[in-house]
N, CA, C and O atoms as a Maestro MAE file, in Angstrom:
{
 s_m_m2io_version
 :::
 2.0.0
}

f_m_ct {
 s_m_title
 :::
 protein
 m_atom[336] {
  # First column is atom index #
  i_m_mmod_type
  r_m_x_coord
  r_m_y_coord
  r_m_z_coord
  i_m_residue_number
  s_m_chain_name
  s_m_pdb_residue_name
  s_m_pdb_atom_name
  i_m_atomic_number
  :::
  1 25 130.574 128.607 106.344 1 A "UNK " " N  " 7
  2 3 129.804 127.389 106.472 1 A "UNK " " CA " 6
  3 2 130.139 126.468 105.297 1 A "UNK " " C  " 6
  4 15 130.345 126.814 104.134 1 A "UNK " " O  " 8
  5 25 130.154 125.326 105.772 2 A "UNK " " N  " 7
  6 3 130.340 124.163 104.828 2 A "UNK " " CA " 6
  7 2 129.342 124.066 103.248 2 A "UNK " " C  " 6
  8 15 128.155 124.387 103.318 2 A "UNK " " O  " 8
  9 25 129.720 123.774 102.378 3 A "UNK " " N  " 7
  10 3 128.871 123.413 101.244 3 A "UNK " " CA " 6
  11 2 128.635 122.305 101.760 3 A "UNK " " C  " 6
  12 15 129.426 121.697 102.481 3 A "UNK " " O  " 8
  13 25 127.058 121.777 101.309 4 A "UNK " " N  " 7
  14 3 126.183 120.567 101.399 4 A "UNK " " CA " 6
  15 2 126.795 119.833 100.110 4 A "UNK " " C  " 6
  16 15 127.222 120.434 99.125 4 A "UNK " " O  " 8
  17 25 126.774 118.524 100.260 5 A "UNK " " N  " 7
  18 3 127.176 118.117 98.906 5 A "UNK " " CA " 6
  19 2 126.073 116.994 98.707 5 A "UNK " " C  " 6
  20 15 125.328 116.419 99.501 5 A "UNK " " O  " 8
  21 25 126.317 116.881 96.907 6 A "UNK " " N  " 7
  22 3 124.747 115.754 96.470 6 A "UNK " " CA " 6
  23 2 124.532 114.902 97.012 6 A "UNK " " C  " 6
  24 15 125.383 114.084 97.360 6 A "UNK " " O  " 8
  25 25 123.015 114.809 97.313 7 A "UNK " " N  " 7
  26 3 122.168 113.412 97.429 7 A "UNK " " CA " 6
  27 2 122.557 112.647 95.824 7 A "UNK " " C  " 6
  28 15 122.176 112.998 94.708 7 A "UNK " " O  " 8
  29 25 123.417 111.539 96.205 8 A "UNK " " N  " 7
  30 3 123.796 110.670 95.556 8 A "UNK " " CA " 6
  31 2 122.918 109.028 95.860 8 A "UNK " " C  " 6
  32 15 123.027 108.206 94.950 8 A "UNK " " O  " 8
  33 25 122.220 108.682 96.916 9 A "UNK " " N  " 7
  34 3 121.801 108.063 97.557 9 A "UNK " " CA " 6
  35 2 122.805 106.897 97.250 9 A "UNK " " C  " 6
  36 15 123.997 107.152 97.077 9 A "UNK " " O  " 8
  37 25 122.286 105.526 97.178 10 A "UNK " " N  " 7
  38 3 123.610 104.350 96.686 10 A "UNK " " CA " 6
  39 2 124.319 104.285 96.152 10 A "UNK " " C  " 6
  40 15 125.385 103.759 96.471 10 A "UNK " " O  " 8
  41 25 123.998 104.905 94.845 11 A "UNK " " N  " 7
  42 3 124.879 104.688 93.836 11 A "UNK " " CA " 6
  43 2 125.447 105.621 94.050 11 A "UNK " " C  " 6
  44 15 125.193 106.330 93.076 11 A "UNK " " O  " 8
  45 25 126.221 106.273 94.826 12 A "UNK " " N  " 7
  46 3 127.081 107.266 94.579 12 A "UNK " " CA " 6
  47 2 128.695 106.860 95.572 12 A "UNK " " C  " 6
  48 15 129.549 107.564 96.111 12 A "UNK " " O  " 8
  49 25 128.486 105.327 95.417 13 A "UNK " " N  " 7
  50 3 129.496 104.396 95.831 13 A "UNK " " CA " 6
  51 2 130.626 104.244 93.974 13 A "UNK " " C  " 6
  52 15 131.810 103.954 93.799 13 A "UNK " " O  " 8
  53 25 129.497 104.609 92.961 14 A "UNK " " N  " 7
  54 3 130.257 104.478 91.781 14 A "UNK " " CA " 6
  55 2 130.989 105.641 91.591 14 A "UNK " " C  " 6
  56 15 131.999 105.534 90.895 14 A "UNK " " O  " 8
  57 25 130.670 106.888 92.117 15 A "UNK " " N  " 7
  58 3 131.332 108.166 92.203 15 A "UNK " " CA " 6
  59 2 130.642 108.907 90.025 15 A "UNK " " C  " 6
  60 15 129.588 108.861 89.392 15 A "UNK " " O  " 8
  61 25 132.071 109.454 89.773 16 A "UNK " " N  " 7
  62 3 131.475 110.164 88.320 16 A "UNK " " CA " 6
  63 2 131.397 109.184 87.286 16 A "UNK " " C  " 6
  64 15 131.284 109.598 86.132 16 A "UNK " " O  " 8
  65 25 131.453 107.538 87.571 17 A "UNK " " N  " 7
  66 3 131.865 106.773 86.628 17 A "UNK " " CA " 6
  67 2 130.273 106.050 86.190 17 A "UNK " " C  " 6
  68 15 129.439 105.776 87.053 17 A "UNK " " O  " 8
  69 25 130.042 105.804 84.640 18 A "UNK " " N  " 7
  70 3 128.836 104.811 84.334 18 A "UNK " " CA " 6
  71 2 127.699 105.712 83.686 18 A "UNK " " C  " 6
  72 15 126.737 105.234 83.086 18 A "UNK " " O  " 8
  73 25 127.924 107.100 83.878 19 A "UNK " " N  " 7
  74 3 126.533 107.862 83.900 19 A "UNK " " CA " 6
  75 2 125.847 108.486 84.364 19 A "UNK " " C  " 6
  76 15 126.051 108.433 85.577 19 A "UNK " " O  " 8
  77 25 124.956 109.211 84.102 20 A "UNK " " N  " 7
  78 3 123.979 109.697 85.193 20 A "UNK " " CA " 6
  79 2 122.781 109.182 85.080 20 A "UNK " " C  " 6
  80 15 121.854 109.981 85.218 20 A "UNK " " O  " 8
  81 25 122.487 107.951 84.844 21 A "UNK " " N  " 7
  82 3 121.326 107.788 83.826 21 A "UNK " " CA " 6
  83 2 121.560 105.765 84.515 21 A "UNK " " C  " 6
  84 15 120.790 105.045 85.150 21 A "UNK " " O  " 8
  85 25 122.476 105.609 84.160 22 A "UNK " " N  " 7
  86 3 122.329 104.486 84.691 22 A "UNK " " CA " 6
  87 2 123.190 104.163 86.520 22 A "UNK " " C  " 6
  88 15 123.424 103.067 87.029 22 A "UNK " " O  " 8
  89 25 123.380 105.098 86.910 23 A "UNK " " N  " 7
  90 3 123.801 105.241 88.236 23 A "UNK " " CA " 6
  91 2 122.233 105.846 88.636 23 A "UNK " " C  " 6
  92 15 122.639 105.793 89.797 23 A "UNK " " O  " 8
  93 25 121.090 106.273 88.742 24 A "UNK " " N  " 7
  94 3 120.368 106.572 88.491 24 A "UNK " " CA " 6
  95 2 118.889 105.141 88.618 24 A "UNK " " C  " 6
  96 15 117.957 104.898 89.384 24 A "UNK " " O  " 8
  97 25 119.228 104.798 87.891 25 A "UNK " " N  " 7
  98 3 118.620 103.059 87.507 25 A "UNK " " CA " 6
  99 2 119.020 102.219 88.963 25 A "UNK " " C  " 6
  100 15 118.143 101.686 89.642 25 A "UNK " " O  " 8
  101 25 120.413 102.187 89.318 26 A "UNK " " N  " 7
  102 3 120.706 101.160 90.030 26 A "UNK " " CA " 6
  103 2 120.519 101.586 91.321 26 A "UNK " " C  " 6
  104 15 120.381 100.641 92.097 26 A "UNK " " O  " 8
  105 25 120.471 102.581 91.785 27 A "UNK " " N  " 7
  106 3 120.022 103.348 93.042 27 A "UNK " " CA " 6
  107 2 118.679 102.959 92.928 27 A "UNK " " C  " 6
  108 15 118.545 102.198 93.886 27 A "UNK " " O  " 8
  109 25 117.419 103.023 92.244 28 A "UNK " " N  " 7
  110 3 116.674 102.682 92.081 28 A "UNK " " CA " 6
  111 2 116.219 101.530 92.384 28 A "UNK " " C  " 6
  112 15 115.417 101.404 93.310 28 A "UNK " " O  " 8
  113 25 116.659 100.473 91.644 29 A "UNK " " N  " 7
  114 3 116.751 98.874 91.715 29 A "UNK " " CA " 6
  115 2 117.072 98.771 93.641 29 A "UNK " " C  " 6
  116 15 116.313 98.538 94.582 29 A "UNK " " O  " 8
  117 25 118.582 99.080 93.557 30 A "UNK " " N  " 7
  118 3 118.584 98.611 95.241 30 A "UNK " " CA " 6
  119 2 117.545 98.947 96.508 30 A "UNK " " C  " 6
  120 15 117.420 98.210 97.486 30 A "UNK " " O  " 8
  121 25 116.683 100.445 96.263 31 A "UNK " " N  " 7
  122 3 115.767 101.013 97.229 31 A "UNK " " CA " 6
  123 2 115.147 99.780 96.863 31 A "UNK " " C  " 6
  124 15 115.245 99.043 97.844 31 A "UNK " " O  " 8
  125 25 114.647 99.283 96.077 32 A "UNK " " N  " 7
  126 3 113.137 98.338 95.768 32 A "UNK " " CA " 6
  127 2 113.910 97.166 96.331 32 A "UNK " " C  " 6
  128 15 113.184 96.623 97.165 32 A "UNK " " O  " 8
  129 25 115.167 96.494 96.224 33 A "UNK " " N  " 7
  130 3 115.690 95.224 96.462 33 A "UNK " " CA " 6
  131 2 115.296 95.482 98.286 33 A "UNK " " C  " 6
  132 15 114.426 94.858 98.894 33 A "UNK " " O  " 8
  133 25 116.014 96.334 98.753 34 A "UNK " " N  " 7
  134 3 116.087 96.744 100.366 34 A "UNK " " CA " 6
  135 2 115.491 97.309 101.670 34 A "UNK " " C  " 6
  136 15 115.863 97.654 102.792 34 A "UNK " " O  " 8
  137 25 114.237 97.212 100.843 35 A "UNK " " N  " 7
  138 3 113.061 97.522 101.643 35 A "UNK " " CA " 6
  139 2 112.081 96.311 102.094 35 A "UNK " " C  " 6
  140 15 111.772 95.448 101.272 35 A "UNK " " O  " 8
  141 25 111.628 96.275 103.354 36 A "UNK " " N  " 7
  142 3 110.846 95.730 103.536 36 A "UNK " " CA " 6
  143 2 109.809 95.133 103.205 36 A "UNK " " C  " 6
  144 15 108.963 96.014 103.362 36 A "UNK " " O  " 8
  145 25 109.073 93.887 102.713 37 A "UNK " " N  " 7
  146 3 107.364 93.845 102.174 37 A "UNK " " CA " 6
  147 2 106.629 93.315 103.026 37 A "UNK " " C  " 6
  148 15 106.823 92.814 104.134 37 A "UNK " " O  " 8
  149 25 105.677 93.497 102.326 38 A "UNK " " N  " 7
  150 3 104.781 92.261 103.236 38 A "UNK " " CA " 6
  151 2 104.134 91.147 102.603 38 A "UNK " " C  " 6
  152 15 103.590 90.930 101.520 38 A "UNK " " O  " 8
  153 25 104.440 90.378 103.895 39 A "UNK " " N  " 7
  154 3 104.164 89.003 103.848 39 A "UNK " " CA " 6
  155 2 102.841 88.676 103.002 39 A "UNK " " C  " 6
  156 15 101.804 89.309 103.200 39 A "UNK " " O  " 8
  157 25 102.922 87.789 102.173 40 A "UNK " " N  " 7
  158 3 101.698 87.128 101.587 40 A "UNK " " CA " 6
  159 2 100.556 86.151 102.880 40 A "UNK " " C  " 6
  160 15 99.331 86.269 102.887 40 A "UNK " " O  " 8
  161 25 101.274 85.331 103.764 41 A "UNK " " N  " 7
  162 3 100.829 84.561 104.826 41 A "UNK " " CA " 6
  163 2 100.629 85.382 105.769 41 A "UNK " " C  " 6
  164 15 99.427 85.579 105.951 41 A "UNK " " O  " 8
  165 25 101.388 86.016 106.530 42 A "UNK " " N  " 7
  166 3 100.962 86.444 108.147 42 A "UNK " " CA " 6
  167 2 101.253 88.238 107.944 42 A "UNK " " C  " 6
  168 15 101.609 88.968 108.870 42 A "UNK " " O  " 8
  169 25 101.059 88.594 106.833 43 A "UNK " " N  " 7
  170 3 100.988 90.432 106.693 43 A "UNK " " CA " 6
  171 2 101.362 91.286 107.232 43 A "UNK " " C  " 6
  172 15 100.944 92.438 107.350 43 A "UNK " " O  " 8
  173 25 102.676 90.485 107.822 44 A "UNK " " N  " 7
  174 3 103.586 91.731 108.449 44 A "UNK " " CA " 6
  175 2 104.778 92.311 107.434 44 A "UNK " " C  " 6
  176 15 105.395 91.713 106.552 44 A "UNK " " O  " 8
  177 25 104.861 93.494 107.817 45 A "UNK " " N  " 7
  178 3 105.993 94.034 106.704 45 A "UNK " " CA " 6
  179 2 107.667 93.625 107.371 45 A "UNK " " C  " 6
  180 15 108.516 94.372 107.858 45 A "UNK " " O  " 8
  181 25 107.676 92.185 107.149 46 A "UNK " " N  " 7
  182 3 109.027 91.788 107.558 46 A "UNK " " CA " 6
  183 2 109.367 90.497 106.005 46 A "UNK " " C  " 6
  184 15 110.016 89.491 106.290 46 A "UNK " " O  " 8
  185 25 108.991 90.635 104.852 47 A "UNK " " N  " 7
  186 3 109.691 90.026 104.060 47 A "UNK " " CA " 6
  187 2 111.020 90.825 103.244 47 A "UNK " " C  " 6
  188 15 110.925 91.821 102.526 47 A "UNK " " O  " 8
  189 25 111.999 90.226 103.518 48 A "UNK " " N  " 7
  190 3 113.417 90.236 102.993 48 A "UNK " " CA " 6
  191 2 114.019 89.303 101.804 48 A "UNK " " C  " 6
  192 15 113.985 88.073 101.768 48 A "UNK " " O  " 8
  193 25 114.602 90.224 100.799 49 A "UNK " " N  " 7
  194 3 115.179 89.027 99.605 49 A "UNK " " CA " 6
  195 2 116.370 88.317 99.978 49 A "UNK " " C  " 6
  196 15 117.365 88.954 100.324 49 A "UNK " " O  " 8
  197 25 116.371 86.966 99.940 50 A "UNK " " N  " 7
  198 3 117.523 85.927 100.533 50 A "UNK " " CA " 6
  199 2 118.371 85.858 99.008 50 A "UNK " " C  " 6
  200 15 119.593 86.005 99.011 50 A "UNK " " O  " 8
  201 25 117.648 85.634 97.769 51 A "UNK " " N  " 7
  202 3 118.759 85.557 96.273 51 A "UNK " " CA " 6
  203 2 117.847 85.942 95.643 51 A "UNK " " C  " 6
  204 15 116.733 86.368 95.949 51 A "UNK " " O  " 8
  205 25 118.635 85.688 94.228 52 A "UNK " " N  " 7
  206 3 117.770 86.031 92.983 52 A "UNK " " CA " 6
  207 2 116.256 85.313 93.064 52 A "UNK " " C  " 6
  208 15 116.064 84.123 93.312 52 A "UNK " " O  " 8
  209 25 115.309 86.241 92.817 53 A "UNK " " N  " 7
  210 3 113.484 85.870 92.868 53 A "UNK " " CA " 6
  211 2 113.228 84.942 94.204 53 A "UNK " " C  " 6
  212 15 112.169 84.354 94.422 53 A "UNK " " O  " 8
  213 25 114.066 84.923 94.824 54 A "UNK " " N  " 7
  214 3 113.414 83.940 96.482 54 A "UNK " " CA " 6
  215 2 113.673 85.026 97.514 54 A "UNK " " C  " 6
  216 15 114.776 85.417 97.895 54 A "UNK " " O  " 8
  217 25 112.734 85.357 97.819 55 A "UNK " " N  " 7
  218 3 111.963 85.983 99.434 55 A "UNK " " CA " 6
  219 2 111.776 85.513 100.523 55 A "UNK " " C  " 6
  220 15 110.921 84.639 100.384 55 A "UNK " " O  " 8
  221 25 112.171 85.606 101.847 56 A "UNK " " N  " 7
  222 3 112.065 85.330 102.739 56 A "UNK " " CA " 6
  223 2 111.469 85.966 104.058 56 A "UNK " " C  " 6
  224 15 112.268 86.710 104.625 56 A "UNK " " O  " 8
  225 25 109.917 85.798 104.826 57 A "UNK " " N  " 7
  226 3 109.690 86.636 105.969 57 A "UNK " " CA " 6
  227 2 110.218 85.778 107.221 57 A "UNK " " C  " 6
  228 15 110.208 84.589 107.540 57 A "UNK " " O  " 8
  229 25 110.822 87.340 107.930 58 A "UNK " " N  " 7
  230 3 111.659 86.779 109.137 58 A "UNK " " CA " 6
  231 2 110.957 86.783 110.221 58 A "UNK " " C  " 6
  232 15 111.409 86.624 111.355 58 A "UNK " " O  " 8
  233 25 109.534 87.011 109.847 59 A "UNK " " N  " 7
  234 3 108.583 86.709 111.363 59 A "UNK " " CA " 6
  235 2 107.870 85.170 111.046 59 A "UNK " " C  " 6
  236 15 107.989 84.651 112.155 59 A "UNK " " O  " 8
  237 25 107.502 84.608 110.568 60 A "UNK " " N  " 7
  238 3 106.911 83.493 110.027 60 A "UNK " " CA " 6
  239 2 107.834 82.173 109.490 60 A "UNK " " C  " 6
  240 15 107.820 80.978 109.785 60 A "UNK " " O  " 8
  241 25 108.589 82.936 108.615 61 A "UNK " " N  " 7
  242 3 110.082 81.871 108.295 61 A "UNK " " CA " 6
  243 2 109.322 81.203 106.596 61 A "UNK " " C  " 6
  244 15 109.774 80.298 105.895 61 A "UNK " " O  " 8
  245 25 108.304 81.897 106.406 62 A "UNK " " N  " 7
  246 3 107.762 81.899 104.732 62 A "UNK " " CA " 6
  247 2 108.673 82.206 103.920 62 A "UNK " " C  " 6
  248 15 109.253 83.293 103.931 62 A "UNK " " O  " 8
  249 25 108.931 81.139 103.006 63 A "UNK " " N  " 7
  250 3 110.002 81.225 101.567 63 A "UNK " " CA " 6
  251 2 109.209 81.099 100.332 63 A "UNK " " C  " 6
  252 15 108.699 79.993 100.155 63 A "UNK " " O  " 8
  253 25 108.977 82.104 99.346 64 A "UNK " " N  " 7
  254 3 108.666 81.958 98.604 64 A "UNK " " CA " 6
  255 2 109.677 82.828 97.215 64 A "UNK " " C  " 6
  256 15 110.577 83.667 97.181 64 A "UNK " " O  " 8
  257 25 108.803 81.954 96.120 65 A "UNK " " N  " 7
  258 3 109.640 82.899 94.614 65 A "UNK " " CA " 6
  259 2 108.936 84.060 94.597 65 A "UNK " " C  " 6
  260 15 107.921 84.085 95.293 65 A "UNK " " O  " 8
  261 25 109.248 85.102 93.924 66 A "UNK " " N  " 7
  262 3 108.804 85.978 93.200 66 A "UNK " " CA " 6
  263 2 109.387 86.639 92.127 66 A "UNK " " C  " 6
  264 15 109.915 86.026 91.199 66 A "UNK " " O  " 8
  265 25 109.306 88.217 92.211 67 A "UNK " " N  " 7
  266 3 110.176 89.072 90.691 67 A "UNK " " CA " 6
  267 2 111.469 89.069 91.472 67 A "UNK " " C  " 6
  268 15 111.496 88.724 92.654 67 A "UNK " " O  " 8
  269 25 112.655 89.498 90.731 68 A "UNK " " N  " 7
  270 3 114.079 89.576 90.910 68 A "UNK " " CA " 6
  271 2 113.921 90.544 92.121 68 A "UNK " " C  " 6
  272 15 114.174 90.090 93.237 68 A "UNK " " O  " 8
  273 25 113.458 92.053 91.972 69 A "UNK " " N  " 7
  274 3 113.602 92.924 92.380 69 A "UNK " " CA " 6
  275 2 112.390 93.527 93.245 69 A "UNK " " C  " 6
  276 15 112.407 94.439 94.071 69 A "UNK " " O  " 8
  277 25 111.414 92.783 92.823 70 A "UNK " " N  " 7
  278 3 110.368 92.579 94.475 70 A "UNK " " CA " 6
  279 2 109.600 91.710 94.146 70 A "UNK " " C  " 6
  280 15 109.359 91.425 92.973 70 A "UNK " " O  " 8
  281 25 108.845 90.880 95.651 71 A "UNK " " N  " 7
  282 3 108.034 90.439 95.524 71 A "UNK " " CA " 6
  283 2 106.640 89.666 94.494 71 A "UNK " " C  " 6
  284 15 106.419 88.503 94.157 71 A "UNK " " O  " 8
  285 25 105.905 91.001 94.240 72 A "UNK " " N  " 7
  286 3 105.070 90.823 93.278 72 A "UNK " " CA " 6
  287 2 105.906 91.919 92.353 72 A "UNK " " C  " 6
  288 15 106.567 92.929 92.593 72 A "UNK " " O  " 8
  289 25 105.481 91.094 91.035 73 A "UNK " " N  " 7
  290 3 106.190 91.920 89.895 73 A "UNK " " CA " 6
  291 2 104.674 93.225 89.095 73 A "UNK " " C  " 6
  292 15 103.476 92.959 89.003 73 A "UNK " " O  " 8
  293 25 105.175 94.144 88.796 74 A "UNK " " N  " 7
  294 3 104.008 94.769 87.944 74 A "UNK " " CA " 6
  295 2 103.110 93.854 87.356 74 A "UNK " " C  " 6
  296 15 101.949 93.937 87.759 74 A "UNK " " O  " 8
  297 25 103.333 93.105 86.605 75 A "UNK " " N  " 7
  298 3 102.746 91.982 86.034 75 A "UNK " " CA " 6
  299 2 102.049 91.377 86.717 75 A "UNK " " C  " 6
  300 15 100.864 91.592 86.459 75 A "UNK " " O  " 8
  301 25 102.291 90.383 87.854 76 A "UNK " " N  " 7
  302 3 101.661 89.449 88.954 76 A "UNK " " CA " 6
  303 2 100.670 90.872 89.145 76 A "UNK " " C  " 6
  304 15 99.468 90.615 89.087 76 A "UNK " " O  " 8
  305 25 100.914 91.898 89.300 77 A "UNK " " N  " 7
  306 3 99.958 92.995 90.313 77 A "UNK " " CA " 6
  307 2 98.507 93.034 89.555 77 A "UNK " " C  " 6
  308 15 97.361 92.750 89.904 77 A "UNK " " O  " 8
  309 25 99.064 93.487 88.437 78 A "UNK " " N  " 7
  310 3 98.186 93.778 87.018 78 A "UNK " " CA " 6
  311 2 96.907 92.295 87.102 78 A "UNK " " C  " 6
  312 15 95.786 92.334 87.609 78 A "UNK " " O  " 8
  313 25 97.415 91.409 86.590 79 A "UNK " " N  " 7
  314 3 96.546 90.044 86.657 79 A "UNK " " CA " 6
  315 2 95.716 90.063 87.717 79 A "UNK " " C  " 6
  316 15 94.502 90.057 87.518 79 A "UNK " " O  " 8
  317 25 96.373 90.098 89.346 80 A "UNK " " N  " 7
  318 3 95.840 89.897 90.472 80 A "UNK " " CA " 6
  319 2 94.683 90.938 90.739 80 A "UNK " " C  " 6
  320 15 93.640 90.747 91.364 80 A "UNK " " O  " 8
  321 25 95.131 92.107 90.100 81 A "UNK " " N  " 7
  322 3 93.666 93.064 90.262 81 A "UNK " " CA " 6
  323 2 92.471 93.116 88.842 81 A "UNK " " C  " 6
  324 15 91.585 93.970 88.813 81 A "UNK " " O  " 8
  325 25 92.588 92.390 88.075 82 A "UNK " " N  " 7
  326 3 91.675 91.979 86.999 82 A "UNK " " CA " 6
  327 2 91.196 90.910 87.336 82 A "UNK " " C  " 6
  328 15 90.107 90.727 86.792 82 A "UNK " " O  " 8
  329 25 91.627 89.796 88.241 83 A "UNK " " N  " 7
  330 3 90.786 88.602 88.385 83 A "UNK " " CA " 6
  331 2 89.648 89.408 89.586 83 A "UNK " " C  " 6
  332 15 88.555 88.843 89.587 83 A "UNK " " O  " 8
  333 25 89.729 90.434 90.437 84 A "UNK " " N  " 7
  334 3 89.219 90.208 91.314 84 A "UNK " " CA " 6
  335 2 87.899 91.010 90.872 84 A "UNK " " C  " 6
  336 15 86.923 91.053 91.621 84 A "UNK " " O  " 8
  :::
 }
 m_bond[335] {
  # First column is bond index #
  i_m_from
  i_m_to
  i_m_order
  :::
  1 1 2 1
  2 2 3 1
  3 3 4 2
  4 3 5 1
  5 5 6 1
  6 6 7 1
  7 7 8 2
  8 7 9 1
  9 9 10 1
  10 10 11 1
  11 11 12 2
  12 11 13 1
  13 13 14 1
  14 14 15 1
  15 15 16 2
  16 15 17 1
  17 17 18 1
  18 18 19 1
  19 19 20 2
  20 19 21 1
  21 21 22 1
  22 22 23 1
  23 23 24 2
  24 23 25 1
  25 25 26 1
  26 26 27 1
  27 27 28 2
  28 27 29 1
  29 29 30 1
  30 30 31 1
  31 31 32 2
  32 31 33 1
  33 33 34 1
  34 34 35 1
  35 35 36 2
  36 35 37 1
  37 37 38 1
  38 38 39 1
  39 39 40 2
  40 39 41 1
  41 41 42 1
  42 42 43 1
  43 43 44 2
  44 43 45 1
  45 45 46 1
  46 46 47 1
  47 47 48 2
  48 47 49 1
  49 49 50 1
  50 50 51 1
  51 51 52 2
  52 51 53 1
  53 53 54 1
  54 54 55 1
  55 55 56 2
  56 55 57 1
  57 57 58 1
  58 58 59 1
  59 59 60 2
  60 59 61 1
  61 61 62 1
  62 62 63 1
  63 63 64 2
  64 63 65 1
  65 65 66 1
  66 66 67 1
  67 67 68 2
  68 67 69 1
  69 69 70 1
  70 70 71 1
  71 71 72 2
  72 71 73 1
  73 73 74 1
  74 74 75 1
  75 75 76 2
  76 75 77 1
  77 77 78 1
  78 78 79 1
  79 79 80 2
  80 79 81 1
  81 81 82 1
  82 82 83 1
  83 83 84 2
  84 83 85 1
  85 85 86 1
  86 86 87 1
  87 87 88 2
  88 87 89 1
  89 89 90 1
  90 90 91 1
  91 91 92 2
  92 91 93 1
  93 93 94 1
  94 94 95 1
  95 95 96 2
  96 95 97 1
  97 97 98 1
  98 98 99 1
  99 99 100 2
  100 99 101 1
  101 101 102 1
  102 102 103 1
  103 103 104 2
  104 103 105 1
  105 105 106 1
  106 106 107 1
  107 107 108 2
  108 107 109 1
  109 109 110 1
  110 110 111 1
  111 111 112 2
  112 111 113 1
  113 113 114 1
  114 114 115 1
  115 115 116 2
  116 115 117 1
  117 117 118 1
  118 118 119 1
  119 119 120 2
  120 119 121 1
  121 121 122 1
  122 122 123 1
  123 123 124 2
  124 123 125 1
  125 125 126 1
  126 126 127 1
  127 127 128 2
  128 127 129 1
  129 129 130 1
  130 130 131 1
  131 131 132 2
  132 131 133 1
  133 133 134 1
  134 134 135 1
  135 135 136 2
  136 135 137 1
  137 137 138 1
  138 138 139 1
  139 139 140 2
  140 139 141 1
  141 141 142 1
  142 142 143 1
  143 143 144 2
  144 143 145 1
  145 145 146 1
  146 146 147 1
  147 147 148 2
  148 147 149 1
  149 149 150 1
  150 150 151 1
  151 151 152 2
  152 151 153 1
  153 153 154 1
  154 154 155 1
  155 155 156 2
  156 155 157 1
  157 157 158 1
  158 158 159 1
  159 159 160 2
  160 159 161 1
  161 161 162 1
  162 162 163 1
  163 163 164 2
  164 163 165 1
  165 165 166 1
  166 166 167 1
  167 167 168 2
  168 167 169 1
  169 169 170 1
  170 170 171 1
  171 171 172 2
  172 171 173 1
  173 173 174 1
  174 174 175 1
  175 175 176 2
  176 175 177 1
  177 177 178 1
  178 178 179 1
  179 179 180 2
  180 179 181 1
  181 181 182 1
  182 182 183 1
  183 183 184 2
  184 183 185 1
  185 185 186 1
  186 186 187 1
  187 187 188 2
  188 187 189 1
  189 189 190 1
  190 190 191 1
  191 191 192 2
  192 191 193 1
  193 193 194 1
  194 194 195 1
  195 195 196 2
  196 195 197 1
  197 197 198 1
  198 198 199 1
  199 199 200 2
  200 199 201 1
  201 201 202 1
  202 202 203 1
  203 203 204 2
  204 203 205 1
  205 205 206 1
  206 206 207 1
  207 207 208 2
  208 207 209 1
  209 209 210 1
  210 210 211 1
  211 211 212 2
  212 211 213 1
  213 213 214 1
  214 214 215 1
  215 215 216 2
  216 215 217 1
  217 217 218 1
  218 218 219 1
  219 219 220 2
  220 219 221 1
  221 221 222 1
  222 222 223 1
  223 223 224 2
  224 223 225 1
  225 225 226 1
  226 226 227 1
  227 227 228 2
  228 227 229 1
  229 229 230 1
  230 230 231 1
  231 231 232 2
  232 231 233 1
  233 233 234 1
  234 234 235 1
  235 235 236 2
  236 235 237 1
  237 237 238 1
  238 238 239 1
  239 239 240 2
  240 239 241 1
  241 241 242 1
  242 242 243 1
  243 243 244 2
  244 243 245 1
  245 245 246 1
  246 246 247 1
  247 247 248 2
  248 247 249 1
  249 249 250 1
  250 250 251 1
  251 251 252 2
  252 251 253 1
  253 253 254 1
  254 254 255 1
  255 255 256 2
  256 255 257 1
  257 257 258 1
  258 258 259 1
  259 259 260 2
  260 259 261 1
  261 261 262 1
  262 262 263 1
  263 263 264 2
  264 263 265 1
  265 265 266 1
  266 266 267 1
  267 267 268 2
  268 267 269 1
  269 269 270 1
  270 270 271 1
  271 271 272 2
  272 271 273 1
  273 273 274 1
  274 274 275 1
  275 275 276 2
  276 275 277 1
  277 277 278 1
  278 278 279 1
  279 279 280 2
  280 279 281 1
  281 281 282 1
  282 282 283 1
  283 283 284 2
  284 283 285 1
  285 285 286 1
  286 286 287 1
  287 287 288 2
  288 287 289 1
  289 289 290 1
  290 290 291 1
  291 291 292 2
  292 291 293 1
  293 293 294 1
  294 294 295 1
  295 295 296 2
  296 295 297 1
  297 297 298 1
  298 298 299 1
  299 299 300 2
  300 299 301 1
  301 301 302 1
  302 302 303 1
  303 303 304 2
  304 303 305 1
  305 305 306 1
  306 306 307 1
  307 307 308 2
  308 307 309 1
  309 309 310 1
  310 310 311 1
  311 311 312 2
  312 311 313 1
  313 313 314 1
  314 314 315 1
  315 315 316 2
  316 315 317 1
  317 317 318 1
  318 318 319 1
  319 319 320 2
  320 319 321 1
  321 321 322 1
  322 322 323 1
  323 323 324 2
  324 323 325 1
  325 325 326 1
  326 326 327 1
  327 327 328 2
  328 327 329 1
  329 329 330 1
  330 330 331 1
  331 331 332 2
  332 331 333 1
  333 333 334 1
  334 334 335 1
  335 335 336 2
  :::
 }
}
């Protein structure tokens, strides 16, 4: 029987090169870039990142800024649950 070989998930497009530590990081970063959110306006989980900090939902056609790497940033989260 075949050997299974590593869950490398994305980053394992870099192969043994960069690290394990920061190949690691960027696998990371892309799950959060490439996942689905949800919408601030109509709360469906169809917002997608179009560029750097601009978001786009593809059921509504809502463009807004946010963090690089999602939506609401830790920060925005933090504030938003102390005002309430």
């Amino acid at each position: 029987m075949a050997k299974k070989g590593k869950k490398t998930r994305s980053a394992g497009k870099y192969g043994p090169r960069y690290g394990r530590k920061i190949r690691k990081l960027a696998a990371d970063i892309e799950e959060r870039v490439h996942i689905k959110y949800k919408c601030p306006q109509c709360e469906n989980y169809s917002v997608k990142r179009v560029g750097t900090a601009i978001w786009k939902c593809s059921k509504c056609g809502y463009t807004f800024a946010g963090g690089t790497y999602q939506p609401k940033t830790p920060v925005y989260s933090s504030l938003e649950a102390k005002s309430k």
